[in-house]
BAMAR-798041 format. One record per residue: x, y, z of N, C-alpha, C, O in turn. Coordinates in steps of 0.2 Angstrom, whole numbers, plus 5000, padded with zeros to 4 digits. Example, Ala and Ser with C-alpha at 12.3 -4.5 7.8 and 13.67 -1.06 7.14 Angstrom:
// residues 2
506649725039506249785039506649845039507149835042/506449895035506849955036506450005039506750065040/
***
This chain:
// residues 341
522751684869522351694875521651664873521351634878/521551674867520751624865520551604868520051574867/521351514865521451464868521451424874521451374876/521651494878521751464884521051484887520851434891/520651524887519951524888519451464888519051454892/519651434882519251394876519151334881518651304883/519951334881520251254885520251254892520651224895/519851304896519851314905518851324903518551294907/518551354898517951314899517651274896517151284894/517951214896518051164892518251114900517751074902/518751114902518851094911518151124913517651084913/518051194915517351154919516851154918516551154923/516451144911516151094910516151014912515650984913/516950994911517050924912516950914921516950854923/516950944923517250944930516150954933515850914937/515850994930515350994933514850934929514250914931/515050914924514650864921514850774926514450734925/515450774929515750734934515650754938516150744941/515250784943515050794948514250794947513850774952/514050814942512950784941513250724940512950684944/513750684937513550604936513650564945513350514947/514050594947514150574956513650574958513250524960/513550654959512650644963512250594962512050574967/512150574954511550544950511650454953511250414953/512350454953512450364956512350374963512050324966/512550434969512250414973511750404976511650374981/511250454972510450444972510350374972509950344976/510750334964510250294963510650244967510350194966/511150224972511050194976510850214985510950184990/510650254984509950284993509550234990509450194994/509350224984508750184984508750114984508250084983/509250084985509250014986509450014993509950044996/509049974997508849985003509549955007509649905005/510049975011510649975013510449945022510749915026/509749955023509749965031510050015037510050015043/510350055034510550115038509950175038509550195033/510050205043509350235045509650305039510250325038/509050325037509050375032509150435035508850445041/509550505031509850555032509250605030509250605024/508850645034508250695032508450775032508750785037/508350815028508550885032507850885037507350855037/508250945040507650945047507050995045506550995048/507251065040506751075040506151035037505651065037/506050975033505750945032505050915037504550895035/505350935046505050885049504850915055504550895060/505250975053504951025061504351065062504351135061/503851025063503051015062502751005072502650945075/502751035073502651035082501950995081501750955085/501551025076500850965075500650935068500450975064/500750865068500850845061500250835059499850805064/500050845051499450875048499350775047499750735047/498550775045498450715041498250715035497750745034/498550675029498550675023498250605021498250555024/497950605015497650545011497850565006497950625006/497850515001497850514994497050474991496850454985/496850474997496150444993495750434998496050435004/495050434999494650415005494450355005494450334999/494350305011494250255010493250255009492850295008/493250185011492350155009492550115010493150095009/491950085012491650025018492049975015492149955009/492449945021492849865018492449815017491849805018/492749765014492449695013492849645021493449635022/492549625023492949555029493249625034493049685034/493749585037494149605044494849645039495249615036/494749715041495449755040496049705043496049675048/496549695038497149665040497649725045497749775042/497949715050498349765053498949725056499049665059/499649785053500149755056500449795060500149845061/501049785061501649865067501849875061502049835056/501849955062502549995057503249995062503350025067/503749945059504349985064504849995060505149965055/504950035064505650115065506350055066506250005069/507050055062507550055066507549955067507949925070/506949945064506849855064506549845070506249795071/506649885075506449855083506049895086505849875092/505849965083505450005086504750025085504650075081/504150005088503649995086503450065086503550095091/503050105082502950165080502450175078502150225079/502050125074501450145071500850085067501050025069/500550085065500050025060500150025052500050075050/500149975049500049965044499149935042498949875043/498749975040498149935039497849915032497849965028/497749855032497549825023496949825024496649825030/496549825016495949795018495749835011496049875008/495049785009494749815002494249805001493849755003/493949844997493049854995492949794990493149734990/492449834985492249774979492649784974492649744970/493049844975493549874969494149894970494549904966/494149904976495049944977495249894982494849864986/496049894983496349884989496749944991497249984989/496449954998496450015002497349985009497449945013/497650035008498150025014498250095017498550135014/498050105024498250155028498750165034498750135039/499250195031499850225036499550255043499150305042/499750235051499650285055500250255060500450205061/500350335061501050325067500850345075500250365077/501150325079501050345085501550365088502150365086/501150415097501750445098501850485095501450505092/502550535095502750565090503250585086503650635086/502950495082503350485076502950535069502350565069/503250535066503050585058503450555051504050535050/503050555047503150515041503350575036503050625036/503750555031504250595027504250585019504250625015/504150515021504250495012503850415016503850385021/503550405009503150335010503450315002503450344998/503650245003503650214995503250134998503350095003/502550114990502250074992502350014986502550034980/502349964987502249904981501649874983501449874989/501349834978500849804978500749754971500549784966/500749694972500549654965501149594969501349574974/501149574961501549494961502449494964502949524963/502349444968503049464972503649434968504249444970/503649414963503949374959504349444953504849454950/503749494953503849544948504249614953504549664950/504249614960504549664965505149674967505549644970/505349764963506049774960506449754967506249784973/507149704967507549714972508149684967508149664961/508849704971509449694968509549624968509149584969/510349624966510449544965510549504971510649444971/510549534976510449514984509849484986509849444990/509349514983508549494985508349554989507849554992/508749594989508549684992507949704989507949704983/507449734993506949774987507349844985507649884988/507149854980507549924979506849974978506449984974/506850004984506350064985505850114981505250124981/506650144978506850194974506250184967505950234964/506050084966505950084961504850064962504550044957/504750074967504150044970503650084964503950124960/503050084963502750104959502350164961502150204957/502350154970502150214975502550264977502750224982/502750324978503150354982503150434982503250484978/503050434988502950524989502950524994502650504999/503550604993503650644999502950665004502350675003/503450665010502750695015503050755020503650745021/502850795021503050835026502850835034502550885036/503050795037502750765046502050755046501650795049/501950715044501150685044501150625047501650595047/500350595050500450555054499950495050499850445052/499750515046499350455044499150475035498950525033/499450415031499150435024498950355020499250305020/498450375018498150305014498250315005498250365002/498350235003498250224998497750204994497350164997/497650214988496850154985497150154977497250194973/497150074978497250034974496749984968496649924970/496750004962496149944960496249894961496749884964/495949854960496049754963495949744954496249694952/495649774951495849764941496449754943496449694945/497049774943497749774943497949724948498549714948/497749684952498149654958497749574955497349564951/498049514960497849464959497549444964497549494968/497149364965496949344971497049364978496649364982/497849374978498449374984499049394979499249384974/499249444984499649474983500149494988499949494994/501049524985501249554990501449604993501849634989/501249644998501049704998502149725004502349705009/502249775000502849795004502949905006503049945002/502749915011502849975013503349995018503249975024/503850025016504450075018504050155019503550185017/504450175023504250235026505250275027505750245026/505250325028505650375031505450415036505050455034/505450405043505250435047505750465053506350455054/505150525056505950555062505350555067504750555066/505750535074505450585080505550635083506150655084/504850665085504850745086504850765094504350755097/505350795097505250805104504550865105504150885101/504550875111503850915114504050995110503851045113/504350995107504451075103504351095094504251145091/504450995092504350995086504850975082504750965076/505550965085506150975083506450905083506350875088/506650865078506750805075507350795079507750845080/507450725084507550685089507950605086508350565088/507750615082507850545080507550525071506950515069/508050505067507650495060507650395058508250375060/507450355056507450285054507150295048506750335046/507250215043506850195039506350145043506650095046/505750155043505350085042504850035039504550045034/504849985041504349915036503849905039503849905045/503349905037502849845038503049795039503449765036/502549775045502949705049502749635043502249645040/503049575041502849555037503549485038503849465043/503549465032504049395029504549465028504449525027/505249425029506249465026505849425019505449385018/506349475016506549495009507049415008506949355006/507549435011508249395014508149365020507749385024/508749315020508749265027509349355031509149385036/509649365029510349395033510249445028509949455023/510749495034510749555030510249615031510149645037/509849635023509249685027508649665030508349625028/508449695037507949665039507149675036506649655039/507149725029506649725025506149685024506349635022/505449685025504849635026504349665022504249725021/503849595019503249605016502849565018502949505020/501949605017501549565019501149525011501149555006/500949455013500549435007499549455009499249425014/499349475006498749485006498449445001498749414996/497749435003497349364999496749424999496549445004/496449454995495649484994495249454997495149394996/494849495001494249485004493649475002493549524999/493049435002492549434997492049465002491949455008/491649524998491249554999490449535003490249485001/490049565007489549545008488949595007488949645010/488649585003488249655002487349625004487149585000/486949655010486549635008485949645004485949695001/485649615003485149634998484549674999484249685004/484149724993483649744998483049724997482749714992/482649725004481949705003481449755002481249785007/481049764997480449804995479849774997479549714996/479649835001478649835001478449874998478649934999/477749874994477349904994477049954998476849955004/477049994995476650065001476150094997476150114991/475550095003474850095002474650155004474550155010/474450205001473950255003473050235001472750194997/472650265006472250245008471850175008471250165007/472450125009472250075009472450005002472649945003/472350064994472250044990472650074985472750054979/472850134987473250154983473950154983474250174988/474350134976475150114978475450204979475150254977/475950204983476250284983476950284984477450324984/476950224983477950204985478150134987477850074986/478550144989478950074991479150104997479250164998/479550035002479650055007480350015006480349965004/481050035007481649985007482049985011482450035012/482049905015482349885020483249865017483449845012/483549865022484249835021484649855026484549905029/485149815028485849845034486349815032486449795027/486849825038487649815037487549775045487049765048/488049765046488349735054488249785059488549785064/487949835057487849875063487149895064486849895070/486749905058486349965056485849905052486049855049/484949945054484649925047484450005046484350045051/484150005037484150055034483350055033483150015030/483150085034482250085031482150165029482150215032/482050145022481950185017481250215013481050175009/480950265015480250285013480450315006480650375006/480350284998480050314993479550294990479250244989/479350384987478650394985478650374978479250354976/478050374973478250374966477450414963476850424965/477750434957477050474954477150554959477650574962/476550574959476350634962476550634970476550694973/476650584972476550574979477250594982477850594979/477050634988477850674991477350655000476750635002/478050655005478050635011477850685015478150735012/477350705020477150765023477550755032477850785036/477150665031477650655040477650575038477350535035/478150555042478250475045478550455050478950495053/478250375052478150375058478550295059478150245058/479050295059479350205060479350175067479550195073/479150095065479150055072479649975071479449925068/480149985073480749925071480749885078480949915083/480449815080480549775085480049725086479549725082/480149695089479649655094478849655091478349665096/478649645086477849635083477249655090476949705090/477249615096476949645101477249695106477249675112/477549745104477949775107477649865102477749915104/477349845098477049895091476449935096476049905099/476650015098476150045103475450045099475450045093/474850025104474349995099473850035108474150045113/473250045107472550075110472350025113472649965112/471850025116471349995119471049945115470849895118/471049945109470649925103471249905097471149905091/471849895101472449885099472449895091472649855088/472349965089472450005085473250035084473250065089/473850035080474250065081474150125080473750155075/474550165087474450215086475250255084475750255088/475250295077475950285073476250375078476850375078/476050415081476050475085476650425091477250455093/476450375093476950335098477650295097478050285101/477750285089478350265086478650275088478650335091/479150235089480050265089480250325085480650365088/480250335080480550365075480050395070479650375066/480250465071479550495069479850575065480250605069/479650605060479950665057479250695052478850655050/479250755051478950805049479350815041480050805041/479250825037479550845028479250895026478650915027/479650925022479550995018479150975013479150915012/478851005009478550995003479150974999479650995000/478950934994479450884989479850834990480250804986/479650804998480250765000479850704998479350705001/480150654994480050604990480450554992480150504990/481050544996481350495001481550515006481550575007/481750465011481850485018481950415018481650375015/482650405024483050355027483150365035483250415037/482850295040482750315045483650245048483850195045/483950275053484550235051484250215059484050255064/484250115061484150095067484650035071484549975070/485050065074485450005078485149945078484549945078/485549885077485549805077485649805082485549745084/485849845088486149795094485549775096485549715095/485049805098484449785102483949745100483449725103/484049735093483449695089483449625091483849595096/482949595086483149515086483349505079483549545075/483349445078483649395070483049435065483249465060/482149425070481849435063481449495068481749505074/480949535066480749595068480149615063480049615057/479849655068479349715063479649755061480149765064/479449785054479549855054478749875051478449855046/478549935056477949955054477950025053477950065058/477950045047477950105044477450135040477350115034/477150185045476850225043476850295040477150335043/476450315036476550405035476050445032475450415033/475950475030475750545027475850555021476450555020/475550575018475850575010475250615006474650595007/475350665003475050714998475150724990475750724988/474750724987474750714980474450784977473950804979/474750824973474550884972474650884963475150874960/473950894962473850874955473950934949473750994952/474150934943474350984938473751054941474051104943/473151054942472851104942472851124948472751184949/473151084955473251134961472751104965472451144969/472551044966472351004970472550974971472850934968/472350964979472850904983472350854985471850864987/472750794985472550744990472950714993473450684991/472550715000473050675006472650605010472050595011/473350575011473150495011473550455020474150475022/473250425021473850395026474150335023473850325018/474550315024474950265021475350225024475650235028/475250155021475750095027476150055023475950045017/476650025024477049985019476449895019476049875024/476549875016476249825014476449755020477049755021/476049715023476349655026475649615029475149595027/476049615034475349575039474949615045475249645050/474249605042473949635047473949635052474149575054/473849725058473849715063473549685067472949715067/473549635072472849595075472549625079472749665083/471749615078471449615085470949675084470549695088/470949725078470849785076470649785070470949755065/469949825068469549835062469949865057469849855052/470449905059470649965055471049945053471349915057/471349955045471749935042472449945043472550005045/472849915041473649935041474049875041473749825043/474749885041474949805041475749845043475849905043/476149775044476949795045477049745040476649715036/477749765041478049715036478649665041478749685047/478849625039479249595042479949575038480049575032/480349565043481149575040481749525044481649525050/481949505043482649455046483249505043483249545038/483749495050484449545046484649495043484649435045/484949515038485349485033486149495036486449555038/486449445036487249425039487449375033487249325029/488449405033488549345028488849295032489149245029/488749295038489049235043488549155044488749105048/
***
């Protein structure tokens, strides 16, 4: 009787040990891409409002975001692929439309000579260096160092997605690509995109001096923009802290000025009050309406409070060219925007 015990678990042992080896071959081929639309369970996906996930935030691109179609099923246009990269990462963001919902994303990126596919020239998925599950989400990003990547590279992104009718309930499941170059002439219709790095534009900043009561330094004033925006920046230095300031960004004779064409800084554009302590302050001012070059005349306020508890208060101007036409002193500065076009 032992033996007969011994040798029936002994059988199924053998029998479940052959059956994990089944499963385990056909996991490992789900992962080499067949072109049949992929098999989801549903509760994975039954999401009536699908959430938004990242795996990283993005920051400010360098050049034009590259953008292509996500499609479903090879023919079904569902969403965006966007590339694009800073001074350090290569950033790519998933978004679907509609409502399509993303389940599993697997990503490549690098040398396309080194990108797992079989001896068909098939990418093989399974083996990508990015991949993770999603639960009906509609948009998830990547960030990738550019240390790791070359000049140009080849970027290949698969998705597993379903659509969701107006109750939440999966309608439809596909594999999707990034629109790009086939893998192969025939067969899978798998695609990737080649990305080439963008070079950066950053511009530079311009400092002025800031002058209380004329003669004395109190800070600097620091000018810079982007393609949309310039940034003008009031800091103090030493004892010196902001009470009020007053900015005038435009047209040099456009600067509100008296009878005796005195600027009078109460008229500025752009004008705020400070707390005690406040040692910088950034005034942010649209490009659309500017010119190429421009005034910036900035004025403020500024108090100096000394170890035993006296104070002294000063008006203050960033350093430039005098105002015309007017005794009293003060100056703007001048600025061109910086473009890398």
């Amino acid at each position: 009787m032992k033996n007969v015990i011994h040798t029936t678990k002994i059988l199924a042992l053998a029998i479940a040990a052959i059956g994990f080896l089944t499963i385990s071959c056909h996991k490992d081929e789900l992962s080499t891409l067949t072109g049949a639309n992929t098999v989801m369970q549903q509760d994975q996906v039954q999401n009536p409002n699908p959430t938004v996930q990242s795996s990283s935030a993005n920051s400010t691109s360098c050049g034009d975001p590259i953008v292509t179609d996500l499609y479903a099923g090879q023919n079904i246009p569902m969403g965006t692929v966007t590339m694009s990269n800073t001074g350090t990462d290569f950033v790519v963001t998933i978004a679907t439309t509609g409502n399509w919902v993303i389940n599993q994303t697997q990503l490549y990126a690098g040398d396309a000579a080194a990108m797992p596919t079989n001896n068909a020239g098939n990418p093989m998925i399974g083996q990508f260096p990015y991949n993770d599950p999603h639960s009906g989400i509609t948009t998830y990003t990547y960030t990738i160092p550019l240390a790791n990547l070359g000049a140009c590279f080849a970027v290949a992104f698969h998705a597993d997605v379903a659509l969701l009718d107006a109750n939440g309930n999966v309608v439809q499941t596909e594999t999707a690509w990034g629109d790009g170059e086939r893998f192969v002439n025939a067969g899978s219709w798998a695609t990737y995109y080649n990305y080439c790095v963008q070079d950066c534009c950053e511009a530079q900043d311009s400092v002025y001096q800031i002058y209380g009561g004329q003669t004395i330094p109190v800070g600097d004033l620091i000018v810079n923009n982007d393609d949309d925006n310039v940034y003008v920046t009031y800091t103090t230095s030493g004892c010196w802290e902001l009470s009020e300031t007053h900015l005038y960004v435009g047209d040099p004779a456009n600067i509100p000025t008296n009878n005796a064409n005195t600027p009078i800084p109460g008229q500025f554009t752009y004008q705020a009050s400070h707390s005690g302590g406040t040692t910088t302050y950034t005034y942010t001012v649209p490009l659309a309406n500017l010119p190429a070059c421009y005034a910036v005349a900035a004025h403020s306020s500024v108090v100096c409070t000394s170890a035993s508890g006296g104070t002294q208060q000063e008006t203050a101007w960033s350093d430039g060219t005098d105002f015309p036409g007017t005794n009293r002193w003060g100056w703007y500065s001048e600025y061109c925007t910086q473009s890398c076009n």
